[in-house]
C-alpha positions as CSV (number, residue, x, y, z in Angstrom):
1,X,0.0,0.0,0.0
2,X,2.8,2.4,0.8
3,X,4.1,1.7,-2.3
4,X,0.8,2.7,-4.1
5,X,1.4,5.8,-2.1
6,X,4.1,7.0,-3.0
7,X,3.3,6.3,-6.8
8,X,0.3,8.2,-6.4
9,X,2.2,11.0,-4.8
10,X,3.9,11.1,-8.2
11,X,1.0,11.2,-10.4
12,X,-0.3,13.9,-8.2
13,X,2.3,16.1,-8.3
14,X,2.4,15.3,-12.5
15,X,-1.3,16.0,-12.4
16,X,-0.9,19.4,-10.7
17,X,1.1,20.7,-13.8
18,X,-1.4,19.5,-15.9
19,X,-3.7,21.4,-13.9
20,X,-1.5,24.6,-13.9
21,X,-1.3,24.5,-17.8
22,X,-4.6,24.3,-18.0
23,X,-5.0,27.3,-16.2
24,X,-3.0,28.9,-18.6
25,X,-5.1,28.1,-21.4
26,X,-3.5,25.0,-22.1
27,X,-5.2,23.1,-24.9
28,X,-6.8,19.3,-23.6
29,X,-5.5,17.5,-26.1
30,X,-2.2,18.6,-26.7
31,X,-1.8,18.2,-23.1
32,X,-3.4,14.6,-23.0
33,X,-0.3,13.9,-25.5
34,X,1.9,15.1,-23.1
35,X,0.9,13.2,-20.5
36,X,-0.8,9.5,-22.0
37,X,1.8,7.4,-20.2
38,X,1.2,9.1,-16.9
39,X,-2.7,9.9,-17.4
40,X,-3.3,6.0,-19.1
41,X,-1.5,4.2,-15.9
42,X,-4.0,5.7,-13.3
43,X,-6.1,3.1,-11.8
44,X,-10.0,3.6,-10.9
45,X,-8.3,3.1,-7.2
46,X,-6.0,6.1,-7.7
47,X,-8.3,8.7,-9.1
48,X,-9.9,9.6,-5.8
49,X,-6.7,9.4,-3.8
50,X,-5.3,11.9,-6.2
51,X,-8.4,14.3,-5.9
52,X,-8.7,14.4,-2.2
53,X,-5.1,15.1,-2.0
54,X,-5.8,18.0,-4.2
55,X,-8.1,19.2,-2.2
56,X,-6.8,19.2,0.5
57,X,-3.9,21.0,-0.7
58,X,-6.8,23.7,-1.6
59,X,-6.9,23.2,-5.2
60,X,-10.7,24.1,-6.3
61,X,-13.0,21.3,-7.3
62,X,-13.8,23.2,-10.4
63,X,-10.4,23.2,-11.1
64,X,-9.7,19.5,-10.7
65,X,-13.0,19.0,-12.9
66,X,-11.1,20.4,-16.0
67,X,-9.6,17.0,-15.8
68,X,-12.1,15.0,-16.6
69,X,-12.0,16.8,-20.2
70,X,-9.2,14.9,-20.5
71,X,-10.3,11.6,-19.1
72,X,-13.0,11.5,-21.8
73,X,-10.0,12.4,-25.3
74,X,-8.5,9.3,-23.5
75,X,-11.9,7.3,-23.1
76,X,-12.6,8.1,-26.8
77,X,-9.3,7.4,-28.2
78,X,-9.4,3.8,-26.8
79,X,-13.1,3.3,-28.0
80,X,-12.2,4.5,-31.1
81,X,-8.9,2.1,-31.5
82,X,-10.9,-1.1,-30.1
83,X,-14.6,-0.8,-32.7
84,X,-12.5,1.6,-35.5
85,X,-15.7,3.7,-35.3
86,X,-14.8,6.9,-35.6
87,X,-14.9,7.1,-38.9
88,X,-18.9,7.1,-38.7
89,X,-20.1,10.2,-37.7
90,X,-23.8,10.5,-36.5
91,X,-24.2,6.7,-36.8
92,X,-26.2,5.7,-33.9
93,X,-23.4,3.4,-32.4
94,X,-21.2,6.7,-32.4
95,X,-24.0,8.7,-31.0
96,X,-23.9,6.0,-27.8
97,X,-20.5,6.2,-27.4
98,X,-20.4,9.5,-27.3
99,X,-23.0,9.8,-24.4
100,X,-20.9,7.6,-22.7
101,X,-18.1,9.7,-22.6
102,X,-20.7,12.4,-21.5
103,X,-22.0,10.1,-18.5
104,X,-18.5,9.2,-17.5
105,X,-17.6,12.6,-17.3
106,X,-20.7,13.8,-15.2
107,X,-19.9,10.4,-12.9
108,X,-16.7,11.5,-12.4
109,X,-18.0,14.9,-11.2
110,X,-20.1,13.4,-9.0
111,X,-17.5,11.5,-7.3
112,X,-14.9,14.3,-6.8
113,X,-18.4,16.5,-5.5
114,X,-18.8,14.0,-2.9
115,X,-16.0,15.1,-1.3
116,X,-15.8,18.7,-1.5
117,X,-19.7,19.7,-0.9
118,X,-18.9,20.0,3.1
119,X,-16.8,22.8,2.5
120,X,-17.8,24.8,-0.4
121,X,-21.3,26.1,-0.9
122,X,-20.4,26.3,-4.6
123,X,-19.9,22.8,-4.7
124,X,-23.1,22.0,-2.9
125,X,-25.0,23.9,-6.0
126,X,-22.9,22.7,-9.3
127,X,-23.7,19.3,-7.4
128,X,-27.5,19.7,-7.3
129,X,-27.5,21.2,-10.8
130,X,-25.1,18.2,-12.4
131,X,-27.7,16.0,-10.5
132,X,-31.0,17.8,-12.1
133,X,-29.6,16.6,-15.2
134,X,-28.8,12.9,-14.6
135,X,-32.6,12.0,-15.2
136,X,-32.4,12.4,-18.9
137,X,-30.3,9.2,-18.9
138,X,-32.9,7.3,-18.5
139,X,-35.0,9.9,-20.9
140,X,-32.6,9.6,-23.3
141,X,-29.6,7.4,-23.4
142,X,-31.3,4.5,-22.1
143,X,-34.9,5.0,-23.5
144,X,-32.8,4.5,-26.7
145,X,-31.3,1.2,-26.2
146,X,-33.8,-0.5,-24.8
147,X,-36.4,0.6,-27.3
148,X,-34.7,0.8,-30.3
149,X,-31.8,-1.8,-30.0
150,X,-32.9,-4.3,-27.9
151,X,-35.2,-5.5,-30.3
152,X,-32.9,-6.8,-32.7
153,X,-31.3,-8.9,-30.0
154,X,-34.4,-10.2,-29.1
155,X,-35.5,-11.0,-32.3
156,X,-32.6,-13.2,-32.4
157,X,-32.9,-15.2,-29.2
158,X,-30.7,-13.2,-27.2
159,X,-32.9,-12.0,-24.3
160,X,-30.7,-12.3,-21.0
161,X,-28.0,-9.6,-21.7
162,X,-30.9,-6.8,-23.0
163,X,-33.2,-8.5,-19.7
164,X,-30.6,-7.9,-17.3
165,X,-29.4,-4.6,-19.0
166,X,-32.8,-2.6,-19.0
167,X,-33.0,-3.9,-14.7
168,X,-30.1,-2.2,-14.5
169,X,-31.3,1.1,-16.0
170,X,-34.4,0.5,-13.8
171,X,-31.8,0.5,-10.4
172,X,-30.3,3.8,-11.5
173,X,-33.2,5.9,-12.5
174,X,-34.4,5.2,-9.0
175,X,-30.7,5.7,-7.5
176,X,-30.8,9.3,-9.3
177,X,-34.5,9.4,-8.0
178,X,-33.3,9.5,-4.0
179,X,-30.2,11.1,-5.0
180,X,-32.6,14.1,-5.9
181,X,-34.8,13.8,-2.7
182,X,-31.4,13.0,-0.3
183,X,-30.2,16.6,-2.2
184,X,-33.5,18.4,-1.3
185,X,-33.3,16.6,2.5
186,X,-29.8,18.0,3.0
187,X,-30.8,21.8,2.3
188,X,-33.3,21.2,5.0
189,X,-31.1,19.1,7.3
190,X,-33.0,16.2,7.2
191,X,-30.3,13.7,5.9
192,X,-26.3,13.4,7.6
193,X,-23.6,14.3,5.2
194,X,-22.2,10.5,5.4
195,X,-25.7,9.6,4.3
196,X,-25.7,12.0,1.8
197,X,-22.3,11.5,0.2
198,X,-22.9,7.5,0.0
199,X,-25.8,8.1,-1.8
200,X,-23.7,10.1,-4.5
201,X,-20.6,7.6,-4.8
202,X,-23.4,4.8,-4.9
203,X,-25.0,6.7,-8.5
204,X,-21.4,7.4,-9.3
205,X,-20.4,4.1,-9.3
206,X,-23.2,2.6,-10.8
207,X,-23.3,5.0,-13.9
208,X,-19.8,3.8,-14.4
209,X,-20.5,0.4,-14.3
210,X,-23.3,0.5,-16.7
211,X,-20.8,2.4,-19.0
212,X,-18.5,-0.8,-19.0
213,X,-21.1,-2.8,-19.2
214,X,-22.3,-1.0,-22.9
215,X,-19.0,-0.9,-24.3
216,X,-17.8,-4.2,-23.2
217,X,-20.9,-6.3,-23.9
218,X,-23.9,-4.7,-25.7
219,X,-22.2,-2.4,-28.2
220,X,-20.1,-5.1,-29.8
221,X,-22.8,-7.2,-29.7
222,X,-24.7,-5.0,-31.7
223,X,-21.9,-3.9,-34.0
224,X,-21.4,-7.5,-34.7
225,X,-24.9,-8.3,-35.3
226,X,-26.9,-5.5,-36.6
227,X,-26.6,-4.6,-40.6
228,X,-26.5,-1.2,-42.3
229,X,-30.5,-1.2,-42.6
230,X,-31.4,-2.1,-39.3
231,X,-29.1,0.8,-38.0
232,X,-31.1,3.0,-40.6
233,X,-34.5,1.8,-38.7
234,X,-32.4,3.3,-35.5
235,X,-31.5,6.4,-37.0
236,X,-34.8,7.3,-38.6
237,X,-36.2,6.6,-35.3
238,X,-34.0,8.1,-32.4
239,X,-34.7,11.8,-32.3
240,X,-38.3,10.4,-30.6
241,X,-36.3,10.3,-27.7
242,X,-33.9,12.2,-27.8
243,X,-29.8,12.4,-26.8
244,X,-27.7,13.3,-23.4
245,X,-25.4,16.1,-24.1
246,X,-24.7,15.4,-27.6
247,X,-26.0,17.0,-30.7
248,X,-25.6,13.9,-33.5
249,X,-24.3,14.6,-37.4
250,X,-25.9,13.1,-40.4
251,X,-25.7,10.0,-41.0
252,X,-27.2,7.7,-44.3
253,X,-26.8,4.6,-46.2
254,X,-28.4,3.8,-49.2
255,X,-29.7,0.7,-47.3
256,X,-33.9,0.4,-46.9
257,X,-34.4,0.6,-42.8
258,X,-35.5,-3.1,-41.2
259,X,-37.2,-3.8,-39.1
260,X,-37.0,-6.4,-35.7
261,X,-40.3,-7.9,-37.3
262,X,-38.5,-7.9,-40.9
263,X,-35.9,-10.4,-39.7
264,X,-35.9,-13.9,-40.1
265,X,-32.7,-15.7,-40.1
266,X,-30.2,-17.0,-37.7
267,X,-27.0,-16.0,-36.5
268,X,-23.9,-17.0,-38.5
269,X,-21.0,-19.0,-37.3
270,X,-18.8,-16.1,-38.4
271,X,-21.1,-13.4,-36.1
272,X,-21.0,-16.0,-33.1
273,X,-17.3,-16.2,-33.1
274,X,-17.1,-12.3,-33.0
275,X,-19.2,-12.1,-30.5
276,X,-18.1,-10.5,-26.7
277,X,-17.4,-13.6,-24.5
278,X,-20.6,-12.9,-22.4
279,X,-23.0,-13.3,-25.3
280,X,-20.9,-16.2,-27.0
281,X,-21.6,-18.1,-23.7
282,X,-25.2,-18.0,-23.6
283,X,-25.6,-18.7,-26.9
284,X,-23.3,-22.0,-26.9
285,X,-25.5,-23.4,-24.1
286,X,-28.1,-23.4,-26.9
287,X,-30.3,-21.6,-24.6
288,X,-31.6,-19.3,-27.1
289,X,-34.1,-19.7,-29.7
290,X,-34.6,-16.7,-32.1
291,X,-38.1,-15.0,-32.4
292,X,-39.7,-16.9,-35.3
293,X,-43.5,-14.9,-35.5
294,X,-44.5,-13.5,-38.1
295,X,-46.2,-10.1,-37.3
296,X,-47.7,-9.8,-41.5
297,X,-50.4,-12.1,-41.8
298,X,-53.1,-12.8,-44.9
299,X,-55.1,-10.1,-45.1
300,X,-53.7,-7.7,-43.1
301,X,-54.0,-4.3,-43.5
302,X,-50.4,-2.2,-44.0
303,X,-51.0,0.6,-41.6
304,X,-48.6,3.7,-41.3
305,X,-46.9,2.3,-38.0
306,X,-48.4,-1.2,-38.2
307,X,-50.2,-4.2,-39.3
308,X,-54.0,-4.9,-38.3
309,X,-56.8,-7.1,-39.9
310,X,-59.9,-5.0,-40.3
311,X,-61.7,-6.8,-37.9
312,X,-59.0,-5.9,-35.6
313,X,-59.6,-2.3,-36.4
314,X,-63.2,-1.7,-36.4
315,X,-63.1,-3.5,-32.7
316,X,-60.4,-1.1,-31.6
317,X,-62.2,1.6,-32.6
318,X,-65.6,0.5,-30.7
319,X,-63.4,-0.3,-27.6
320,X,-61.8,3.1,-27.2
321,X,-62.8,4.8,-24.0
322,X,-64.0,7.4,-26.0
323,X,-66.1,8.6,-28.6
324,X,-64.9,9.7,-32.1
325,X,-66.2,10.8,-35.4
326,X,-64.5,11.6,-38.7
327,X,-65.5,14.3,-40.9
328,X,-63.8,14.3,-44.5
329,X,-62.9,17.5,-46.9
330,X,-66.1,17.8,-48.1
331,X,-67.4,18.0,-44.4
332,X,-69.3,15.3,-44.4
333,X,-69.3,12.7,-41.9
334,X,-67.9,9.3,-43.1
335,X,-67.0,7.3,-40.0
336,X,-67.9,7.5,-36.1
337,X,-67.0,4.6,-33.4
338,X,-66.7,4.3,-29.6
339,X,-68.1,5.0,-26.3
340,X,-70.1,8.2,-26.9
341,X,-71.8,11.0,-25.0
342,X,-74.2,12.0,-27.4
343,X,-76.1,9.1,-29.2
344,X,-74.9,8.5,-33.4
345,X,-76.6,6.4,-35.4
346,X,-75.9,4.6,-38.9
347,X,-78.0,7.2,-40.9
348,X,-75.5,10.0,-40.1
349,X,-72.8,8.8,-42.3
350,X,-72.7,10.9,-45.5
351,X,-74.6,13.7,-44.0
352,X,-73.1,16.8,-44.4
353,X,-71.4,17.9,-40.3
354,X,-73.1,21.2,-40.0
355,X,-77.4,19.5,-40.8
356,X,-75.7,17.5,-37.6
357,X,-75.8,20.0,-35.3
358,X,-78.3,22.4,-34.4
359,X,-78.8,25.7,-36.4
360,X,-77.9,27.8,-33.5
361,X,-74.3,25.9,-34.1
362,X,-73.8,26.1,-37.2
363,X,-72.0,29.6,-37.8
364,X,-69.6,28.3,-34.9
365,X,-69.2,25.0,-36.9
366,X,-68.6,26.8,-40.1
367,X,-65.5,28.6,-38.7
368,X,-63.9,26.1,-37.0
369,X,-63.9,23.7,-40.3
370,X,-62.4,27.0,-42.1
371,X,-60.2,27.8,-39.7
372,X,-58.6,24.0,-40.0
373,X,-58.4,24.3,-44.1
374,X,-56.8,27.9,-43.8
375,X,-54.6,26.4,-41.7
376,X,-54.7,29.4,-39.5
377,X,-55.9,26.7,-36.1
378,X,-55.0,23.5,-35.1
379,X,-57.5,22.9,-32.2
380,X,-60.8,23.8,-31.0
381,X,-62.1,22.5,-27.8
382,X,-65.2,22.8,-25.3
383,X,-66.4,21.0,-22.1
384,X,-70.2,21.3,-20.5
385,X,-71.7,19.5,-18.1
386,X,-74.6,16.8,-18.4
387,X,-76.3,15.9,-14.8
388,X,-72.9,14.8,-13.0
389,X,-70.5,14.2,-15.6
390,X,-67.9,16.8,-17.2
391,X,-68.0,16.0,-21.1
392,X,-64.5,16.9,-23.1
393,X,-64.9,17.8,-26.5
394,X,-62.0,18.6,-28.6
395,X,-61.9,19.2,-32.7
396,X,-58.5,18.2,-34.3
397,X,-58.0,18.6,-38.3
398,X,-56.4,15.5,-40.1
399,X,-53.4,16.4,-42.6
400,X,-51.4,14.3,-44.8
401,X,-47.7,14.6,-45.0
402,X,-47.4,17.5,-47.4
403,X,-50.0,19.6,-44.5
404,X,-53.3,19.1,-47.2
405,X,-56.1,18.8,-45.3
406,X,-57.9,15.5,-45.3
407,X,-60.6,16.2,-42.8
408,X,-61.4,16.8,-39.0
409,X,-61.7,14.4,-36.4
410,X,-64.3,15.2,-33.2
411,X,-63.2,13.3,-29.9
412,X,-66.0,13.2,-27.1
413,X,-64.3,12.0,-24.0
414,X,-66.3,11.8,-20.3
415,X,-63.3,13.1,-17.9
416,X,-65.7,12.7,-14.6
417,X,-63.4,10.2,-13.3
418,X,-60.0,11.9,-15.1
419,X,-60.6,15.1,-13.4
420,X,-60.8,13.5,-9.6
421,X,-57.4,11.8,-10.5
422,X,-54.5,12.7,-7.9
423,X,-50.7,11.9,-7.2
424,X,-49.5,8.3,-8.9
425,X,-50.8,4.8,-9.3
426,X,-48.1,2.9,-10.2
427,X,-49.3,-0.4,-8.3
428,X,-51.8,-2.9,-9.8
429,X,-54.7,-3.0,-7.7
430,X,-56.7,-5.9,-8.6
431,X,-58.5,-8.2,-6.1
C-alpha cells in the first residue's frame, strides 16, 4: 500500500502541472499527449486518492473538474482504436458512445463532489444542478437502447443480456431518484452528510459500471450483429427520444431501414465467433431460440406504424374509452365509433357535419372547419356538463404529410373520473 502511495504521490504532483497548464489556457488535447503514459496508468483506485489530496492541498473542485476533459479524449481514443468507429459520424453506435463519454464525465463529477460539498457552498450547487440533469439518462440514453436496439437482440434469441441490462437502468433511474430527494433533505437538514455522500458515490459508481457494461458487452454485440438497414431503422427513429449532451451529425446509407419484425434468419457462425465472450456463452449453451412470428399475416391491412386485420380495427375503434367521429374535406361525416356522449346512429354517415348539429351551431361549426383548411388553427375544444359528468370535447384537423387537409376528427371524452385523478398509481390494484 505504501508503495501505491508514494506512486500516487507522483501522479499527483504530474497531475498538478497539468492542472497549472490548463490554467494557462492550455489546450486538452495537446496536453493529454503530453501526458498519455502518466494519465493511461492511473487506476479507478487512484483517481480519488489523487483528488482528495488535491483538495486538501486547496486546489478548487472546479479546477480538478477540468480534468475530466481529459479523461474523456483518453476514453474516446481507446473506444475509437478497439470498434474503429470513428470514422462514422452520426451513426447511432457513435451517437452512444459519445453519451458515454458524457455520463462518465458527469460520474466523475459526481464522485470528486462528494467530497468537496462539506466545504464549499459552490460545490453544494454545481452538485444539485449536475444532479437535475442525470434523469435524462434514462430519458434519453437508455430509452434508446432499450427501445430501439434491444429488439434486434431479441429477435434473435438473445434475451438475458438486453433483460438484465434494462434492470439495471431501472436500479439507477431510481438511485438518481433519491439522489434528488437525499439533495433536497440536506438543504433542509433532514439527511447526515455521510448519508448523503454515500448516496452520490453509490449513482457514481453505478453510472460507471453501466458504461462498461455498454461498451464491453452490448455495443459489440450490436456492431457485430446489426446490418446497415437495421441501424437505418435506429436512425430514422432516435430523435423520438432524444440524446444526453450530444448534438448527432448526419448519418445515411443507401440501405432500406429493417425492421426487428423484418428479420428472419439465424445467427452465423462467423457473427458468433465475434461475438463479446458474455453473449458467445449463452448462446453455446443453446439456450436461445430466435423469435420466429410473423407479425404480417393474410389479409392484413399495412398501416402507417403497423399491421392490423380490419376486424382488428373496427373492434379497436368501438373499444376506445371514448367517442370519435371523422369528418372528410367535403365535411361530411364518413365514420364515427366508440363510447359516446351523445347518441350516433348509422343514418349519419354521408350527412353533411353542420345539418348534424343544431342551427344555432352552425356559424360556430362553419368557422372552426375554415379555420382548419386555412390552416390558421390546429384545435378547438369545449367542455359542459350533463347531470354529474364533465363532457371533453375537442376538434382536431387531419393532414397528410405534405399539411393538405384531409378532414377533422371530433373526440367526445367523459373526464368525470380523469378530473378527480391525484398523485400516482403505479401499483396494480386488482383483487
Amino acid at each position: 500500500m505504501s508503495e501505491l502511495l508514494g506512486n500516487t504521490k507522483h501522479k499527483k504532483d504530474k497531475i498538478k502541472e497539468i492542472l497549472k497548464e490548463l490554467q494557462r489556457g492550455g489546450d486538452v488535447k495537446k496536453l493529454k499527449e503530453e501526458f498519455k503514459d502518466l494519465l493511461s496508468s492511473i487506476s479507478p483506485l487512484e483517481i480519488p486518492l489523487i483528488e482528495q489530496e488535491l483538495l486538501r492541498e486547496g486546489v478548487s473542485a472546479e479546477e480538478i473538474a477540468n480534468m475530466c476533459d481529459i479523461h474523456v479524449e483518453l476514453f474516446r481514443e481507446t473506444v475509437d482504436k478497439k470498434f474503429d468507429i470513428k470514422a462514422l459520424p452520426g451513426h447511432p453506435l457513435r451517437s452512444l458512445y459519445d453519451e458515454n463519454e458524457q455520463i462518465m464525465k458527469d460520474a466523475e463529477l459526481l464522485n470528486l463532489y462528494s467530497r468537496s460539498i462539506g466545504k464549499s457552498d459552490k460545490d453544494f450547487e454545481s452538485l444539485k444542478n449536475l444532479a437535475k440533469q442525470l434523469p435524462r439518462i434514462g430519458a434519453t440514453h437508455y430509452n434508446r437502447e432499450e427501445m430501439l436496439c434491444f429488439p434486434y437482440l431479441e429477435r434473435r434469441g438473445i434475451t438475458a443480456v438486453p433483460s438484465t441490462l434494462w434492470r439495471k437502468h431501472d436500479e439507477i433511474r431510481a438511485k438518481i431518484k433519491l439522489l434528488l430527494r437525499d439533495l433536497d433533505k440536506k438543504e433542509n437538514d433532514q439527511i447526515t452528510m455521510e448519508k448523503l455522500v454515500e448516496r452520490i458515490n453509490d449513482v457514481s459508481a453505478s453510472l460507471i459500471d453501466m458504461v462498461f457494461r455498454e461498451n464491453n458487452i452490448l455495443y459489440p454485440t450490436l456492431k457485430t450483429i446489426l446490418s446497415e438497414g437495421e441501424w437505418a431503422a435506429i436512425k430514422e427513429e432516435e430523435d423520438v427520444f432524444g440524446y444526453y449532451k450530444i448534438k448527432p451529425s448526419k448519418w445515411t446509407t443507401e440501405e432500406k431501414p429493417i425492421y426487428p419484425y423484418q428479420i428472419d434468419r439465424e445467427l452465423t457462425e462467423k457473427e458468433v465467433s465475434q461475438l463479446p465472450n458474455e453473449i458467445k456463452t449463452i448462446l453455446t449453451k443453446g439456450e436461445t431460440e430466435g423469435d420466429k412470428h410473423r407479425v404480417v399475416r393474410e389479409g392484413d391491412i399495412r398501416l402507417d406504424k403497423g399491421y392490423m386485420l380490419s376486424d382488428e380495427i373496427n373492434m379497436l375503434f368501438k373499444t376506445l374509452p371514448f367517442g370519435i367521429t371523422f369528418i372528410d374535406r367535403d365535411d361530411r361525416v364518413r365514420f364515427f365509433s366508440g363510447r359516446r356522449t351523445f347518441s350516433r346512429t348509422e343514418s349519419v354517415i354521408g350527412r353533411p357535419v353542420q345539418l348534424c348539429h343544431p342551427p344555432k351551431s352552425v356559424g360556430i361549426v362553419n368557422k372552426i372547419l375554415k379555420a382548419f383548411k386555412e390552416g390558421s388553427r390546429e384545435k378547438a375544444d369545449f367542455w359542459i356538463n350533463i347531470g354529474d359528468s364533465l363532457i371533453y370535447i375537442q376538434y382536431i384537423p387531419i393532414r397528410n404529410e405534405k399539411g393538405e387537409y384531409l378532414g377533422t376528427i371530433e373526440i367526445e371524452q367523459d373526464v368525470t373520473d380523469i378530473k378527480k385523478l391525484e398523485g400516482e398509481k403505479r401499483i396494480l390494484d386488482w383483487k
